[in-house]
C-alpha positions in Angstrom: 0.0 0.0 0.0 2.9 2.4 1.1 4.6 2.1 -2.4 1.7 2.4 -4.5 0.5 6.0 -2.6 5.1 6.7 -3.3 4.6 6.2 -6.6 0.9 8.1 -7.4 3.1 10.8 -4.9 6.0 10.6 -7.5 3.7 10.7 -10.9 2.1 13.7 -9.3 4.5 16.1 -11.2 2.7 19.5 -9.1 3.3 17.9 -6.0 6.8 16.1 -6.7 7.8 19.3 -8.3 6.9 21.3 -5.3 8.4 18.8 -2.5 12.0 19.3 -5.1 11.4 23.3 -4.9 10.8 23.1 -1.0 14.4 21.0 -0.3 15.8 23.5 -2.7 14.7 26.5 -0.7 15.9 25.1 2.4 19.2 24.0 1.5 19.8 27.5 0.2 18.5 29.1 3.3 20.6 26.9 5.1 23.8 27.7 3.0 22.8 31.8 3.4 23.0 31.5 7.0 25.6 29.0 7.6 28.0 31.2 5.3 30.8 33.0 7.2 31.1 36.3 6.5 34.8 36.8 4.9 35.8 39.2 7.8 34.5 36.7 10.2 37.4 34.5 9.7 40.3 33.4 11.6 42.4 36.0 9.8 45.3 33.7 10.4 44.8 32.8 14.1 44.0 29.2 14.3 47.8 27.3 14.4 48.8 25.1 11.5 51.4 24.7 9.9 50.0 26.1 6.4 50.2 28.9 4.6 48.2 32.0 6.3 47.9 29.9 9.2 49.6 31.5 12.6 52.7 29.0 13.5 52.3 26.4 15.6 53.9 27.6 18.8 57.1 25.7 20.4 59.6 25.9 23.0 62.7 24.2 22.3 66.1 24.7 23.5 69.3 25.7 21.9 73.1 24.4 21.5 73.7 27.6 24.2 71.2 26.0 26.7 68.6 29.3 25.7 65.3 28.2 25.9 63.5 29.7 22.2 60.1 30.3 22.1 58.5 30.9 18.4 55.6 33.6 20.3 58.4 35.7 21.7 59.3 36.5 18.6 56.3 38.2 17.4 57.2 41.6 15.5 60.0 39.9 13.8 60.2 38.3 10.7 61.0 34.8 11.2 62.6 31.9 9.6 62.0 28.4 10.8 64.1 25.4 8.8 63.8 22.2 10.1 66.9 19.9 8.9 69.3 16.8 10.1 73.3 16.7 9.8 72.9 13.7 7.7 70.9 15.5 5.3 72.5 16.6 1.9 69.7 19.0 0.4 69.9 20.3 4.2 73.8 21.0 4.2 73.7 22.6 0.8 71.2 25.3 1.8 72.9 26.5 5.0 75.4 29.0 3.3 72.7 30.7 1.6 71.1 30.3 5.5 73.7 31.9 7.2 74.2 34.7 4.6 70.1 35.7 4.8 70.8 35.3 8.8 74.0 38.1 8.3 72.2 40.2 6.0 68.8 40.8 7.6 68.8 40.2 11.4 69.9 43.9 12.0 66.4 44.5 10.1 64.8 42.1 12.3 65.0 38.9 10.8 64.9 35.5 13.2 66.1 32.2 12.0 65.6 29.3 13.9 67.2 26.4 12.4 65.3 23.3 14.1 67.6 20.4 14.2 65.5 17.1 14.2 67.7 15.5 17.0 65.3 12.4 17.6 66.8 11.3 14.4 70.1 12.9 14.2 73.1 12.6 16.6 73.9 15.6 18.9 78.0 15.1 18.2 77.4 15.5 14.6 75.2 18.3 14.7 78.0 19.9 16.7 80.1 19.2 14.3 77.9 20.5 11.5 77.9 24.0 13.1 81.5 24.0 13.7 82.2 22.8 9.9 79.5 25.5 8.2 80.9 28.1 10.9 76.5 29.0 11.6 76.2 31.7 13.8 72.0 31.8 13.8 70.0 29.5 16.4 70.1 25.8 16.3 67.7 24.2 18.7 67.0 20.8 19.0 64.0 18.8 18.4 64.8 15.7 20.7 61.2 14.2 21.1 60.2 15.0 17.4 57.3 17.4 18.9 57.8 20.6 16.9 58.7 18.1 13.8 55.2 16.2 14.0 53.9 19.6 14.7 54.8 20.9 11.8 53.7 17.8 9.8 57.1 17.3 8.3 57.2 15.4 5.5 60.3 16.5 3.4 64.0 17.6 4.7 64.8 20.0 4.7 61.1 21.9 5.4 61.3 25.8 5.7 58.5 28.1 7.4 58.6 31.8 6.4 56.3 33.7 9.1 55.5 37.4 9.6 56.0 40.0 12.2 52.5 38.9 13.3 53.5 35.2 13.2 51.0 33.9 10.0 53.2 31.8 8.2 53.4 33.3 4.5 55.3 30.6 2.2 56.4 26.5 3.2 59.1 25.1 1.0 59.1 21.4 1.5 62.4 19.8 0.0 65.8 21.5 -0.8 68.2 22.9 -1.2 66.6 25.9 -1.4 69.3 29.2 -3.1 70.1 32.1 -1.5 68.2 33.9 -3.9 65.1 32.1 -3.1 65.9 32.7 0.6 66.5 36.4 0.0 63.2 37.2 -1.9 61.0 35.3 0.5 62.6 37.7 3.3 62.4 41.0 1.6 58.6 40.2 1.0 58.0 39.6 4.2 60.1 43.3 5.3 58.3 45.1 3.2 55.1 43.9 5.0 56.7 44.9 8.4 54.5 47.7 9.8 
């Protein structure tokens, strides 16, 4: 009995027609309601580790025993590269590193070279810093927190943030040049209220 009234329901074109209009309606006045307004966003304030996304926040300590924590660093333009001394795309780009680091930290420029110690070996990444004579921060990732964090995936992975802290380019893979290095910064200066 059911069926047969469905299907007199269904070959009733007025009334299928109008039940169709009726779940049309409503799912637009749903979705008209439901929007969020484009000023209503997160304007870069929920952390992830994405483009336009404020950083994901971490405390880590460095070769010097410093605590480094990425919020205290807000106002600056900062560079986060996440590498291992084993790593050859990783030792290729830290010249072109330390030269950004020379150029621009008198303009306010932060690089935080995040070694990924849980995989790496302490003694060689000594030795690394010694070898490549770095002068910026290395801080060490011993628990692979700020490296699952950051979703790594590829090494080495580099984070260009703002002074406000919204990351504004990821590079995933390297080596990455100076020049590449240098543009990404001076975007980011020119931003610098």
């Amino acid at each position: 009995m059911r069926t047969k009234r469905l299907i007199q329901f269904v070959n009733d074109a007025p009334r299928w027609m109008s039940l169709v209009g009726a779940i049309f309606l409503l799912g637009v006045t749903w979705i008209w309601f439901s929007v969020e307004p484009g000023s209503a966003g997160t304007g870069g304030r929920i952390p992830s580790p994405r483009e336009g996304f404020l950083a994901p926040d971490f405390t880590l300590e460095g070769q010097s025993g410093q605590s480094w924590t990425l919020s205290n660093l807000r106002g600056n333009v900062v560079i986060v590269n996440l590498w291992a001394s084993w790593c050859p795309p990783c030792r290729a780009e830290m010249p072109a590193l330390q030269k950004v680091f020379e150029n621009y930290q008198d303009q306010g420029v932060e690089v935080l070279a995040i070694n990924t110690t849980y995989q790496d070996k302490e003694a060689d990444v000594q030795a690394f810093i010694g070898e490549m004579n770095l002068t910026f921060p290395i801080l060490f990732d011993r628990t692979g927190d700020v490296s699952r964090q950051y979703q790594l995936r590829a090494m080495p992975s580099t984070f260009f943030m703002d002074h406000e802290g919204v990351i504004q380019k990821v590079i995933l893979g390297g080596p990455i040049s100076g020049a590449t290095f240098q543009t990404a910064v001076e975007e980011l200066l020119r931003e610098v209220p």
